[in-house]
gemmi code that builds the backbone of each chain (N, CA, C; Angstrom):
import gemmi

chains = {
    "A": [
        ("UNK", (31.756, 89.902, -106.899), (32.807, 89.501, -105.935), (33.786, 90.675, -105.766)),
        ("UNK", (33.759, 91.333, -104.354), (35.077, 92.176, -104.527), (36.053, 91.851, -104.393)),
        ("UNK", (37.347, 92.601, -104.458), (38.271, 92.594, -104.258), (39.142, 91.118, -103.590)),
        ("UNK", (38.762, 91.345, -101.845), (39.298, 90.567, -100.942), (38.639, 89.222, -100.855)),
        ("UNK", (37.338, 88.979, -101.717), (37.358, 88.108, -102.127), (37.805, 86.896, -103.130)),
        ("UNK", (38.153, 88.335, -104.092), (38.960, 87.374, -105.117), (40.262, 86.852, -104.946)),
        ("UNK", (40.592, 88.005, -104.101), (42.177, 87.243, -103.683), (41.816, 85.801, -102.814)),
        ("UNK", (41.040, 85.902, -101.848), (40.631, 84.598, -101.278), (40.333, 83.575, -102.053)),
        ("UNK", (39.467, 83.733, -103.281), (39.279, 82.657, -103.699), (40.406, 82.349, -105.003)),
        ("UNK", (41.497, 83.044, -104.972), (42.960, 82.653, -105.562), (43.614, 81.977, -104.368)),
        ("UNK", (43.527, 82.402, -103.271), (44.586, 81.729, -102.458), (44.021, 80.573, -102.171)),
        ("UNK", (42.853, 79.964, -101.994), (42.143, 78.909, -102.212), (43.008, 77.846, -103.155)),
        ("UNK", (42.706, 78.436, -104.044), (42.788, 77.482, -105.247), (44.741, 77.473, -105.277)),
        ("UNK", (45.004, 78.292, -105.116), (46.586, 77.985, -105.402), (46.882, 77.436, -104.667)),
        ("UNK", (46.536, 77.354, -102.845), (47.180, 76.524, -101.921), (46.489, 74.885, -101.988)),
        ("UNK", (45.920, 74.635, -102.810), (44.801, 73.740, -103.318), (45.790, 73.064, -104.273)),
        ("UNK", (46.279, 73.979, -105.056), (46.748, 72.589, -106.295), (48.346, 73.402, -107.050)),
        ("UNK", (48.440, 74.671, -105.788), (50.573, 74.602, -106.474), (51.026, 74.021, -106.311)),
        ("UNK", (50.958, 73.053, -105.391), (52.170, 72.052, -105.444), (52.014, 70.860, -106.283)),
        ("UNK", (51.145, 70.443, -106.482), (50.859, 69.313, -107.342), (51.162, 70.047, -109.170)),
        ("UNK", (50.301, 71.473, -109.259), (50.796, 71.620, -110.413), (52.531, 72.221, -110.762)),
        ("UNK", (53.199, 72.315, -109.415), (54.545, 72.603, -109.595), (55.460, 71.334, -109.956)),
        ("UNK", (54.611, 70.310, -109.345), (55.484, 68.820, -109.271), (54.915, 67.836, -110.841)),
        ("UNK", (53.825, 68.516, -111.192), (53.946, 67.771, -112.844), (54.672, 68.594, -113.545)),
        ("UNK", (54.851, 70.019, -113.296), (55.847, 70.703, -114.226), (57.953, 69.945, -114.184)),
        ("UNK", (57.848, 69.630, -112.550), (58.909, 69.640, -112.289), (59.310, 68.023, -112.910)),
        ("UNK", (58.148, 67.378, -113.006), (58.685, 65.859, -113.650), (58.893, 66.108, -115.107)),
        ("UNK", (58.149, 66.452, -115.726), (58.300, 66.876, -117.086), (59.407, 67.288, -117.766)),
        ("UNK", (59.995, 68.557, -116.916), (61.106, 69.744, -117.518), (62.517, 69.768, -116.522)),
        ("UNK", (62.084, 69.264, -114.975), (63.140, 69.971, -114.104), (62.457, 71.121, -113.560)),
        ("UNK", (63.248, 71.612, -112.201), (62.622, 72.610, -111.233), (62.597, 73.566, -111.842)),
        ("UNK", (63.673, 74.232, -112.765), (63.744, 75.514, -112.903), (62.554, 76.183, -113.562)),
        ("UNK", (62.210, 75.085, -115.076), (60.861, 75.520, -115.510), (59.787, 75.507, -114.676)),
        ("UNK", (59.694, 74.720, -114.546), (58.400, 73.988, -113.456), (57.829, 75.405, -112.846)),
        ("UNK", (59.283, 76.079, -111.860), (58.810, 77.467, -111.455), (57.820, 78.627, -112.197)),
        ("UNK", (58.174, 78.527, -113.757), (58.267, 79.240, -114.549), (56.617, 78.592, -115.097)),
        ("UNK", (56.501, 77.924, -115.179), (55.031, 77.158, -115.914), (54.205, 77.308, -115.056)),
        ("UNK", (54.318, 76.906, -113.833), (53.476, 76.981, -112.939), (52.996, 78.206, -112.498)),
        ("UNK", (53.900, 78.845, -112.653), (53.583, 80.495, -112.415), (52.421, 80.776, -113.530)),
        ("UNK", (52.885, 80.503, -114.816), (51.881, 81.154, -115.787), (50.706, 80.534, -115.828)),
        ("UNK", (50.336, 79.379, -115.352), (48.926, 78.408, -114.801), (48.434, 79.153, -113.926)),
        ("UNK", (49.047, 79.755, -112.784), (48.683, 80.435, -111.826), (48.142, 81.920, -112.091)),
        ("UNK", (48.767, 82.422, -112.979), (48.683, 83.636, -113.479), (47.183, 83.364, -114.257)),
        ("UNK", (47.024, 82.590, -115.052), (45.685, 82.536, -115.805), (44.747, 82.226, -114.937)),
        ("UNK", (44.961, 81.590, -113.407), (44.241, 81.620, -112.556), (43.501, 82.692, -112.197)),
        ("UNK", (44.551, 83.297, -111.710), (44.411, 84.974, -111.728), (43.161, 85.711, -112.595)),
        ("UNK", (43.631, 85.427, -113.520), (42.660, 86.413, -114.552), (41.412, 85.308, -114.564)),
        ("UNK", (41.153, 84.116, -114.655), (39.606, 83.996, -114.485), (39.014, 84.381, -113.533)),
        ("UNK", (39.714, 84.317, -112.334), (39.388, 85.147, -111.498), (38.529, 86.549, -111.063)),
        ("UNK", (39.541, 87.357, -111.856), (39.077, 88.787, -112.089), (38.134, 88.609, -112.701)),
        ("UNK", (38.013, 87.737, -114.236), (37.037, 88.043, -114.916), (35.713, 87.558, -114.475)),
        ("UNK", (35.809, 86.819, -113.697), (34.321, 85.816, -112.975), (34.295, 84.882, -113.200)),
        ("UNK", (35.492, 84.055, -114.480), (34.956, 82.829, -114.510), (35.590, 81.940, -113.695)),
        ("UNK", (34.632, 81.162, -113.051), (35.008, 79.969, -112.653), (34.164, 78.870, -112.536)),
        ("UNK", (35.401, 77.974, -112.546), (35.117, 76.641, -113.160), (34.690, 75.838, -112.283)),
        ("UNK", (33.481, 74.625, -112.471), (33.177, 74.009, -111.410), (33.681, 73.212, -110.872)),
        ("UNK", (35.315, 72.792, -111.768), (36.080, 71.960, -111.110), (37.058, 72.420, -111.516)),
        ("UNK", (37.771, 73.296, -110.160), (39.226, 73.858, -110.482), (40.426, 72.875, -111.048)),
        ("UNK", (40.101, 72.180, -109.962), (41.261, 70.857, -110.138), (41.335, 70.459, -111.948)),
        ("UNK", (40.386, 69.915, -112.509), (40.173, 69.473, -113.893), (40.836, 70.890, -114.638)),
        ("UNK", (40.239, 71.957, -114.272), (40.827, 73.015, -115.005), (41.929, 73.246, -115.079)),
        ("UNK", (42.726, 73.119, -114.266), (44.180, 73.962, -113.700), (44.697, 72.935, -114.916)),
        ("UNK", (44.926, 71.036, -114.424), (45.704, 70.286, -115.014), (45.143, 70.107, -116.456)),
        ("UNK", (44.095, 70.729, -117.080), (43.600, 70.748, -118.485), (44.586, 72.330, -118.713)),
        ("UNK", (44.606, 73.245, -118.469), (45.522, 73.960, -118.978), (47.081, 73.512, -118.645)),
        ("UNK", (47.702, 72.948, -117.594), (49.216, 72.269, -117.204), (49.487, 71.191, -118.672)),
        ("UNK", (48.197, 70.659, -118.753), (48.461, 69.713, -119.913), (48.774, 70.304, -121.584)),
        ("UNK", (47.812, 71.155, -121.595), (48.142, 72.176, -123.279), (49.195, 73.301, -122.996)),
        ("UNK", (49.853, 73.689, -121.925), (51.169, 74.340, -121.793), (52.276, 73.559, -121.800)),
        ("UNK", (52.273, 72.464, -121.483), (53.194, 71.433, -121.455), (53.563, 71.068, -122.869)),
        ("UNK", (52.360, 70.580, -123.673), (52.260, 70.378, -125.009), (52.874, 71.870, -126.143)),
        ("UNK", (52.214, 72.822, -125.462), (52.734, 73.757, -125.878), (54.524, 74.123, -125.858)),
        ("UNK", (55.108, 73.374, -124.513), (56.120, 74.418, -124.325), (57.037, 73.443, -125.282)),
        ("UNK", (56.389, 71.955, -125.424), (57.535, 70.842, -125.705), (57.336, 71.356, -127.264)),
        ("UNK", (56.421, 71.574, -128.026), (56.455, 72.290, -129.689), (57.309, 73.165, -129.504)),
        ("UNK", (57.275, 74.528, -128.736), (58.178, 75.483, -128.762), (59.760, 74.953, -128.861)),
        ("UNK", (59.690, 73.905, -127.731), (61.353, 73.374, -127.572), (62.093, 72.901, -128.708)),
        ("UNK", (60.759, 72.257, -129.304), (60.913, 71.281, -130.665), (61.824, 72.368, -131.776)),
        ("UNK", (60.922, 73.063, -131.817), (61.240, 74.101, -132.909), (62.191, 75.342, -132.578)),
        ("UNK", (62.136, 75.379, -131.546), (63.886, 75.992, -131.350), (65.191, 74.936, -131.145)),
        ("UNK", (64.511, 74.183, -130.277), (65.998, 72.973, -130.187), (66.887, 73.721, -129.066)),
        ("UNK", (66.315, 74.252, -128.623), (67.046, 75.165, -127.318), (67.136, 74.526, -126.185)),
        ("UNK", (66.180, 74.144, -125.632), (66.144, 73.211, -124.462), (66.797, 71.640, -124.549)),
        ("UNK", (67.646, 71.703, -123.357), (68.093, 70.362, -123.198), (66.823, 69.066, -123.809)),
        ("UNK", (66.947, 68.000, -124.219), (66.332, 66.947, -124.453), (65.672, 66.414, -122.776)),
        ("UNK", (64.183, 66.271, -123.116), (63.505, 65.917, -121.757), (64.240, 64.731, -120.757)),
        ("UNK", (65.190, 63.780, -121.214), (65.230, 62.796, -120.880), (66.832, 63.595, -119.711)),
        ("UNK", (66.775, 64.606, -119.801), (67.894, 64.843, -119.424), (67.675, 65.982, -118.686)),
        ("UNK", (66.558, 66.357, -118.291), (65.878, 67.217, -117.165), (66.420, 67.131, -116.317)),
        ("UNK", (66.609, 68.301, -115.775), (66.813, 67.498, -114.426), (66.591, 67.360, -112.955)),
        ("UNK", (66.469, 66.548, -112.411), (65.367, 66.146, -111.359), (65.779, 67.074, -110.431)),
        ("UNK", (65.072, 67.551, -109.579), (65.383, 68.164, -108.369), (64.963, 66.786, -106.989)),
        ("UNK", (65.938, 66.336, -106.858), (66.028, 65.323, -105.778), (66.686, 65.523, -104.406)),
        ("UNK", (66.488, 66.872, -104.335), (67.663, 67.306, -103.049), (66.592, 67.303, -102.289)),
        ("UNK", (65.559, 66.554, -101.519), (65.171, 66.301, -101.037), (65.843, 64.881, -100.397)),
        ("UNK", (66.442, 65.039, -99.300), (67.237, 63.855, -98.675), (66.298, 62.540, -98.346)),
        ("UNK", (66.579, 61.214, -99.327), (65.889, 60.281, -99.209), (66.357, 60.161, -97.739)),
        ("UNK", (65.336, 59.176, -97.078), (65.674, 59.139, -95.530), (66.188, 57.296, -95.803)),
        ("UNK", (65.774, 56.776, -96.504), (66.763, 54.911, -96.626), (66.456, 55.169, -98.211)),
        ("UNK", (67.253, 53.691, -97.951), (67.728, 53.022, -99.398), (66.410, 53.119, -100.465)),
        ("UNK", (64.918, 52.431, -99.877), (64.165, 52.024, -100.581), (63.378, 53.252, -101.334)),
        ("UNK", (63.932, 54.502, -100.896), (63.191, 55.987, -101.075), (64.153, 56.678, -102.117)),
        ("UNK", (64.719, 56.255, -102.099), (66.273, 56.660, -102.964), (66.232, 55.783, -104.278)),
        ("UNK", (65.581, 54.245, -104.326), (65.981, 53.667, -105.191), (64.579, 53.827, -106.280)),
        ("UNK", (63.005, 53.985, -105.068), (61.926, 54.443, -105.462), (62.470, 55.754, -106.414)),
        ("UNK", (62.826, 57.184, -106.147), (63.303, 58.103, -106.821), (63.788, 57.705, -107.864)),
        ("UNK", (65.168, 56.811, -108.132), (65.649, 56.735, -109.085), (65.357, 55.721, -110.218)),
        ("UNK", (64.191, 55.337, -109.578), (63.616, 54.225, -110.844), (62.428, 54.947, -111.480)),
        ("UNK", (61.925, 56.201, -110.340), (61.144, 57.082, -111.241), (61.718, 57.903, -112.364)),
        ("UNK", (63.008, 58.372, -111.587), (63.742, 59.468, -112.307), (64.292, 59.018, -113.948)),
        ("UNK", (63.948, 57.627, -114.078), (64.807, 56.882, -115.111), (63.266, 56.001, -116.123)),
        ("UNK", (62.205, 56.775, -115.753), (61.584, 56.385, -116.635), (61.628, 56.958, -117.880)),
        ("UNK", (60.440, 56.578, -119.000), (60.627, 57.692, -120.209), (59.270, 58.807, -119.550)),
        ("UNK", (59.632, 59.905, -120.361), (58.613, 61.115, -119.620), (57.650, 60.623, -119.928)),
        ("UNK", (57.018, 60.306, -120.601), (55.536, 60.147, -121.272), (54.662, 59.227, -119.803)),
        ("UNK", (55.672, 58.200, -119.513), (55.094, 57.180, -118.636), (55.155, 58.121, -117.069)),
        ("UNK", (56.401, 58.882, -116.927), (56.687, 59.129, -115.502), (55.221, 60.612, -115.679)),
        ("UNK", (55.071, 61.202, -116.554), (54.139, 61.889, -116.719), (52.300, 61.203, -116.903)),
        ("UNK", (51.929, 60.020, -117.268), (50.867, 59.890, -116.673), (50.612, 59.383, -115.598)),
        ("UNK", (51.976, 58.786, -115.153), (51.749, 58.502, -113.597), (51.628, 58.968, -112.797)),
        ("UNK", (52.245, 60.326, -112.586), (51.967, 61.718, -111.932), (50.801, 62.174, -111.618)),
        ("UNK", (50.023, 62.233, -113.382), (48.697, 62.612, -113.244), (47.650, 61.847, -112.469)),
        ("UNK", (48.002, 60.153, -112.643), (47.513, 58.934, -111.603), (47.761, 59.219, -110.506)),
        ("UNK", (48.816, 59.544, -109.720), (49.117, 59.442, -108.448), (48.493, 61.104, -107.897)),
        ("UNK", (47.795, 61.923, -108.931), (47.085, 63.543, -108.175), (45.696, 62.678, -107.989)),
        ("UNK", (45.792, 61.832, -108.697), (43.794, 60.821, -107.718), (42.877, 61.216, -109.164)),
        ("UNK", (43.374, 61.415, -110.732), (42.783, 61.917, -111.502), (42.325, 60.306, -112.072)),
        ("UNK", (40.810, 60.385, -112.535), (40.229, 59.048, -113.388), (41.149, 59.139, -114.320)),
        ("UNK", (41.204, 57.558, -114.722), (41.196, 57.476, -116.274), (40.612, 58.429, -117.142)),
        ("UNK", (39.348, 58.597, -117.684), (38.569, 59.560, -118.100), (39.227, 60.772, -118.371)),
        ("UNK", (39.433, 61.304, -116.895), (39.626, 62.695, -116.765), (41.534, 62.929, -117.296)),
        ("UNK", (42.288, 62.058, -117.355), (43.674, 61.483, -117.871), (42.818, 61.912, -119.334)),
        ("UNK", (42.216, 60.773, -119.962), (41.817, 60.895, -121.350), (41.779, 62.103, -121.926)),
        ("UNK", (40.657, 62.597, -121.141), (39.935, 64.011, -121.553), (41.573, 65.162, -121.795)),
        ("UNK", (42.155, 65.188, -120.728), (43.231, 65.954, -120.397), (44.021, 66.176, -121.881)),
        ("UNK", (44.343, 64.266, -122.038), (45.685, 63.987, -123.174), (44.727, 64.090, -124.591)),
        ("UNK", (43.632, 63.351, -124.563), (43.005, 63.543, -125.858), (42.857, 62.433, -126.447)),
        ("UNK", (42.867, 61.003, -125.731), (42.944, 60.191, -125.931), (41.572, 59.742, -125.206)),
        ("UNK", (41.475, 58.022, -125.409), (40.231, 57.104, -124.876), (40.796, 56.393, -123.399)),
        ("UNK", (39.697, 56.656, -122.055), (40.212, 56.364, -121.083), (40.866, 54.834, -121.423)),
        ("UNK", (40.039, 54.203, -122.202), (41.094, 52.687, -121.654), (42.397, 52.679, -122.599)),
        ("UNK", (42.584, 53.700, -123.620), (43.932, 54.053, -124.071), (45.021, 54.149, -122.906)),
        ("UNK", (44.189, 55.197, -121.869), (44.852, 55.493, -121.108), (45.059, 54.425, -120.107)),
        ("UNK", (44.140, 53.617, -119.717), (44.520, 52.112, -119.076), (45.426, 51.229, -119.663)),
        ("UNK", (45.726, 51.353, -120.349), (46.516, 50.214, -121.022), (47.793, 50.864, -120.920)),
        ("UNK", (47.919, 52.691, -121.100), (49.006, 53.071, -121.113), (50.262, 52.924, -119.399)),
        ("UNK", (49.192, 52.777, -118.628), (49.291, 53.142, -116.933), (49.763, 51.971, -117.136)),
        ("UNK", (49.174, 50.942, -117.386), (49.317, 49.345, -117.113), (50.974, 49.314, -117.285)),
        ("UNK", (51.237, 49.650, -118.366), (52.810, 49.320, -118.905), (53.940, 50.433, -118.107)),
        ("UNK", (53.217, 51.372, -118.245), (54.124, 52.805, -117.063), (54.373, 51.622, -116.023)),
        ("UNK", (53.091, 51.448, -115.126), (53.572, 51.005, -113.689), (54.593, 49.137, -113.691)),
        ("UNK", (54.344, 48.759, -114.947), (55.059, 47.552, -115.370), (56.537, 47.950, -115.895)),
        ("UNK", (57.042, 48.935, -116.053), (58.033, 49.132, -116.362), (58.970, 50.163, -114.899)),
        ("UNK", (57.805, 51.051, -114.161), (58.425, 50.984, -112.765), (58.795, 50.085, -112.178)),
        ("UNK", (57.764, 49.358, -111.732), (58.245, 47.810, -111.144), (59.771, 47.591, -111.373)),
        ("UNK", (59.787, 47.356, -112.842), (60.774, 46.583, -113.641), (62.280, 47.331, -113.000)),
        ("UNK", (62.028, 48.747, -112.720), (63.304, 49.649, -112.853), (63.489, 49.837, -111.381)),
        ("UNK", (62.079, 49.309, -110.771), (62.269, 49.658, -108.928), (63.090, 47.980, -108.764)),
        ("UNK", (63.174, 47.099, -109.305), (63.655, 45.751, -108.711), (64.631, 45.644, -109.126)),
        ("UNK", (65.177, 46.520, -110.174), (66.699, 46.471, -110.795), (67.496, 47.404, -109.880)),
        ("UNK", (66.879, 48.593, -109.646), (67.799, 49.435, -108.256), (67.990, 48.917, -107.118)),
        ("UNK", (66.884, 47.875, -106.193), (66.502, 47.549, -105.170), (68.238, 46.539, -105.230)),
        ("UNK", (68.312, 46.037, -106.331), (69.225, 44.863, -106.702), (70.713, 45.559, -106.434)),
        ("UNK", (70.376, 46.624, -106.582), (72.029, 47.267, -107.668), (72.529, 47.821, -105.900)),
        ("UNK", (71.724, 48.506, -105.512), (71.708, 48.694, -103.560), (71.711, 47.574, -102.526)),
        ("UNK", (71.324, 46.398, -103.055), (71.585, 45.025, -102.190), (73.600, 45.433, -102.306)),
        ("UNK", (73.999, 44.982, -101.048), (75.051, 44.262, -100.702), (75.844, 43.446, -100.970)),
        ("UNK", (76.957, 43.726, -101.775), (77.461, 42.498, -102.210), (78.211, 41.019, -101.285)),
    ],
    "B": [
        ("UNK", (62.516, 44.979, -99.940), (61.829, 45.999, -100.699), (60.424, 45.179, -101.035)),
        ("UNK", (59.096, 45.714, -100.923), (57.743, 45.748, -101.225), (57.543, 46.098, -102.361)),
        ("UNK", (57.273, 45.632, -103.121), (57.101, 46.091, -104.507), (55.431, 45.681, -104.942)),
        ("UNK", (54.692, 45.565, -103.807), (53.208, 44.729, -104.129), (52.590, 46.074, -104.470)),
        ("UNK", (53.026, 47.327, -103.360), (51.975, 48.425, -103.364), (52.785, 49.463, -104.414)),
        ("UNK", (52.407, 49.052, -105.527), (52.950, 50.063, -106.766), (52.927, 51.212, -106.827)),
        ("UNK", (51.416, 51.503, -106.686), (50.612, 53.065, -106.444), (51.670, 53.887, -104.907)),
        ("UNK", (51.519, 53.321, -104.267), (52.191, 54.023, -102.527), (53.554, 54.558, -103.220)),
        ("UNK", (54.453, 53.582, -104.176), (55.796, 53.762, -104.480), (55.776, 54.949, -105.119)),
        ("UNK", (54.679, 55.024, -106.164), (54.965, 56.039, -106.997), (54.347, 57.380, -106.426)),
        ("UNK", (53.465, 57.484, -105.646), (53.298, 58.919, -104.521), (54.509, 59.121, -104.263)),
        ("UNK", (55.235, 58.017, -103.493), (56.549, 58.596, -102.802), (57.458, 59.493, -103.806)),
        ("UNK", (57.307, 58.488, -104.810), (58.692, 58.841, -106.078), (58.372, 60.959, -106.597)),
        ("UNK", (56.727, 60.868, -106.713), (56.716, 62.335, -106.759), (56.446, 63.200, -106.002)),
        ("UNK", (56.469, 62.930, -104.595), (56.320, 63.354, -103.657), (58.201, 64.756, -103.772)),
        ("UNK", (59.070, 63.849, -104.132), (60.296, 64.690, -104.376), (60.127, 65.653, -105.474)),
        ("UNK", (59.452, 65.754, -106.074), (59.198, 66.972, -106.927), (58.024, 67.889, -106.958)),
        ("UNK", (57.880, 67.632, -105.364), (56.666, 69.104, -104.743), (57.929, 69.933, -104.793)),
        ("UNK", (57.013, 71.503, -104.479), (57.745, 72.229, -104.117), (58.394, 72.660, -103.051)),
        ("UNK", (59.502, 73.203, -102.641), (59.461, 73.939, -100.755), (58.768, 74.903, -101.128)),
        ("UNK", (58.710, 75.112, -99.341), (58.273, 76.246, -98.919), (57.997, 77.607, -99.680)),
        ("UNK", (59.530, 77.766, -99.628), (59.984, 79.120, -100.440), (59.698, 78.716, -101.776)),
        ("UNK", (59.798, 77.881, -102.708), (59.283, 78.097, -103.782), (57.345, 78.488, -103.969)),
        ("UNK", (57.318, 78.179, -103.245), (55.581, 78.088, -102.407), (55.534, 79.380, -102.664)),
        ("UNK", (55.843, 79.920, -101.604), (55.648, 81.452, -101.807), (56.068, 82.658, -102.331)),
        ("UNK", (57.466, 82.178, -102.895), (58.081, 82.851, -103.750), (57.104, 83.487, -105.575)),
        ("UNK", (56.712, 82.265, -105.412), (55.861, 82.416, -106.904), (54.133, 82.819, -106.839)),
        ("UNK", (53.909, 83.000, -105.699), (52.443, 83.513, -104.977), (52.916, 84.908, -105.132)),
        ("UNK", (54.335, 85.289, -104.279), (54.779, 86.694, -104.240), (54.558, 87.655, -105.795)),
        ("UNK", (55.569, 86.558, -106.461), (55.479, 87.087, -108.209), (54.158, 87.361, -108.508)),
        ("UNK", (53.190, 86.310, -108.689), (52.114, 86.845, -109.189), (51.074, 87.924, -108.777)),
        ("UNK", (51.516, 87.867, -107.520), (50.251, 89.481, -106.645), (50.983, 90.600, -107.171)),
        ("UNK", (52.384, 90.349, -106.962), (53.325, 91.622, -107.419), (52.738, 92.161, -109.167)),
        ("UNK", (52.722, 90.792, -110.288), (52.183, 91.398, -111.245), (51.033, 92.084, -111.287)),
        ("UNK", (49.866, 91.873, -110.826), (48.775, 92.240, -110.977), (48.670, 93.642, -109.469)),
        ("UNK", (49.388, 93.692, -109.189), (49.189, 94.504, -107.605), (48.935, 96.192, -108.017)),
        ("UNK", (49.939, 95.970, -109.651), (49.661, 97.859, -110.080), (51.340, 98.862, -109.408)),
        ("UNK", (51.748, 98.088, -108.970), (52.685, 99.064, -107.652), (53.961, 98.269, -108.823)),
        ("UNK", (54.706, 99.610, -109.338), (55.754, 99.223, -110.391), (57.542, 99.350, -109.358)),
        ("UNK", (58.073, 98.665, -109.678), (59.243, 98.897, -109.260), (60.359, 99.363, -109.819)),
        ("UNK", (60.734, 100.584, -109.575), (61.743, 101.411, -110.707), (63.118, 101.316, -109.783)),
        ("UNK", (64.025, 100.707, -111.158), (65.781, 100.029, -110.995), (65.912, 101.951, -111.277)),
        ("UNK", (66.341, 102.437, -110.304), (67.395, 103.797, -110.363), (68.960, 103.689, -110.397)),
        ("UNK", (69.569, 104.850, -110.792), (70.819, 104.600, -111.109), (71.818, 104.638, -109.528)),
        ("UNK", (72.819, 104.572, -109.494), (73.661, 104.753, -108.404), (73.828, 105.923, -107.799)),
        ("UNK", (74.051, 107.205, -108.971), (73.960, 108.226, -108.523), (72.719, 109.116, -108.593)),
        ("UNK", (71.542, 108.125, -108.017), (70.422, 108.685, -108.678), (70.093, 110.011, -107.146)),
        ("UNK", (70.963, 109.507, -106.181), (70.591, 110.831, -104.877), (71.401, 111.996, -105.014)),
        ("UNK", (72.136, 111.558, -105.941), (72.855, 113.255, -106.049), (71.976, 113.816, -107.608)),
        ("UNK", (71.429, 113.095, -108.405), (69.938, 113.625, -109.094), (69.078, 114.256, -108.478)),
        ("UNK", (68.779, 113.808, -107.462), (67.485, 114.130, -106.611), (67.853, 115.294, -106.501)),
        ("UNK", (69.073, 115.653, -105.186), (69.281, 116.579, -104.600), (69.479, 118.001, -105.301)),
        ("UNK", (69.926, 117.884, -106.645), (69.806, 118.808, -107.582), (68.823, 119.039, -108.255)),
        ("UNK", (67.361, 118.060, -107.852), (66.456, 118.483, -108.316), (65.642, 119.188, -107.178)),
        ("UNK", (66.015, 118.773, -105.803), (64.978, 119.138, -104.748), (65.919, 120.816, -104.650)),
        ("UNK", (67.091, 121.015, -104.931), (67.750, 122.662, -104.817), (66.973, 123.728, -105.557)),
        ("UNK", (67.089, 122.637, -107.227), (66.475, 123.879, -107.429), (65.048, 124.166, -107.455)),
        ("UNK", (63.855, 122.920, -106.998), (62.625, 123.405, -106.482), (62.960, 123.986, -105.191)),
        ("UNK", (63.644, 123.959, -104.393), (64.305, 125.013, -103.376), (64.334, 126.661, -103.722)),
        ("UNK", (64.930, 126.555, -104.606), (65.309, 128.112, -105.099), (63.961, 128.720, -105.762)),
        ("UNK", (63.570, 128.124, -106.846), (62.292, 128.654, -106.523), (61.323, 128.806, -105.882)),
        ("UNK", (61.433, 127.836, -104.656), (59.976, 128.171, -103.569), (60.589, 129.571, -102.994)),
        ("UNK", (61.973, 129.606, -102.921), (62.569, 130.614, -102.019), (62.272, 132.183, -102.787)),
        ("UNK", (62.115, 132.098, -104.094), (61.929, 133.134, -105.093), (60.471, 133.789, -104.822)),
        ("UNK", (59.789, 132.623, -105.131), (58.583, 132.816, -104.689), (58.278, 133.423, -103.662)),
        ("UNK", (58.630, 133.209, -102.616), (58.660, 133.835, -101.121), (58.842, 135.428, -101.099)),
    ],
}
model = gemmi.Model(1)
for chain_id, residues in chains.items():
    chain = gemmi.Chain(chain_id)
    for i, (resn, *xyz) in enumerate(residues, 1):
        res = gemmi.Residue()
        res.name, res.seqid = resn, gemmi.SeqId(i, " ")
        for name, pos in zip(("N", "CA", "C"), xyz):
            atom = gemmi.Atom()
            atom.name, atom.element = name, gemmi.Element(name[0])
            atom.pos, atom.b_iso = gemmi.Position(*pos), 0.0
            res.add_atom(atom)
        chain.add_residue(res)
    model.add_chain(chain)
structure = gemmi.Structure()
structure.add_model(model)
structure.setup_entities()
C-alpha cells in the first residue's frame, strides 16, 4: 500500500468512528480529555496503518482499544489522585437543547453513574451484547442484565426531570 | 414526555457529546502533523537580527572570496 493510500485508508476509518470514539471519551472524562484520548486511539490507528495491520473489523478494534485506554487512564487517575473524581466530569452540553424534553433527556444522562452512562454509549454505537462483553471482559448476558438496570435507572432519572420542568 | 422509546432517548442524550466540527479536524490536523516529519521550530524574538548577522558575515566572505 503506498503512501496516498494509507492516508486514505486513515481518513476512512477516522471519519468512520471519531466522533463516536470522541463521544465515549467525552462521557467518561469530559471534553477536554476526550480530545486527548481520542487522539491517541487515532494515533495507534495511524501506526497499524503504516505497519499493514489491519483489522477486519475496525469498528471492534478502535472501541477494544477506547475500552483498555479508558481502563488504563482511570488506574493512572487512581494512583495519582490528580484528576477530578469521574462523577464530576464535566459534560460538554453547550450544545443548545432545542425544548425541554432534550435538555431533561441530557440531564438525566448527565446524572447517571459512569459505569451505566458508559455501557449505554457503547449500546447506543449499535455494539452486541457479545461484542460489549468481549470489550469489558465480562459474559454477554452479564452485560444484559447490566443494560437492563442502566436503562431502568435512566427512565427513573428521565421522569424525575420531565417532573422537576413540568409547571407549577 | 415519551418515555416508551428508551433506546431513541439515549442516542439523543449522547448525541451532545459528539464532537464539532473543529474539534473534528483539529485533532486529524495534530495527528498528520505528528507523523508528517516537517518539525516546527519556536525561534526567539530577536531571532532576525540573528539571522542578519549571520547572512553579513556569509556576505563578507562570499565577497572575500570574490
Amino acid at each position: 500500500m503506498n503512501a496516498q493510500k494509507k492516508n486514505e485508508a486513515f481518513d476512512a476509518v477516522y471519519d468512520a468512528l471519531f466522533p463516536d470514539v470522541y463521544a465515549y471519551f467525552n462521557v467518561c472524562f469530559g471534553a477536554q480529555e476526550a480530545e486527548d484520548l481520542a487522539q491517541e486511539i487515532f494515533l495507534r490507528v495511524w501506526r497499524a496503518i503504516q505497519d499493514g495491520k489491519t483489522p477486519d473489523n475496525w469498528r471492534a478494534w478502535v472501541f477494544r482499544c477506547a475500552v483498555n485506554l479508558k481502563n488504563d487512564f482511570l488506574r493512572r487517575a487512581y494512583a495519582s489522585r490528580e484528576t477530578q473524581p469521574l462523577d464530576e466530569a464535566q459534560q460538554d452540553l453547550s450544545a443548545a437543547p432545542d425544548d425541554m424534553t432534550r435538555l431533561a433527556v441530557q440531564r438525566a444522562f448527565a446524572a447517571l453513574p459512569k459505569d451505566c452512562a458508559d455501557l449505554l454509549t457503547l449500546k447506543s454505537f449499535g455494539f452486541k451484547s457479545e461484542e460489549i462483553g468481549t470489550m469489558l471482559g465480562v459474559t454477554a448476558s452479564a452485560v444484559r442484565t447490566r443494560l437492563q438496570k442502566a436503562k431502568g435507572l435512566f427512565s427513573e432519572y428521565l421522569e424525575r426531570e420531565a417532573k422537576t420542568d413540568e409547571p407549577a | 414526555m415519551n418515555l416508551h422509546d428508551t433506546d431513541t432517548l439515549i442516542k439523543t442524550a449522547v448525541d451532545a457529546y459528539h464532537p464539532s466540527a473543529r474539534i473534528f479536524e483539529r485533532v486529524r490536523a495534530r495527528i498528520r502533523r505528528e507523523h508528517s516529519g516537517v518539525k516546527v521550530l519556536f525561534v526567539s524574538a530577536d531571532s532576525a537580527k540573528i539571522l542578519e548577522k549571520v547572512f553579513k558575515k556569509y556576505d563578507a566572505w562570499m565577497q572575500k572570496i570574490a
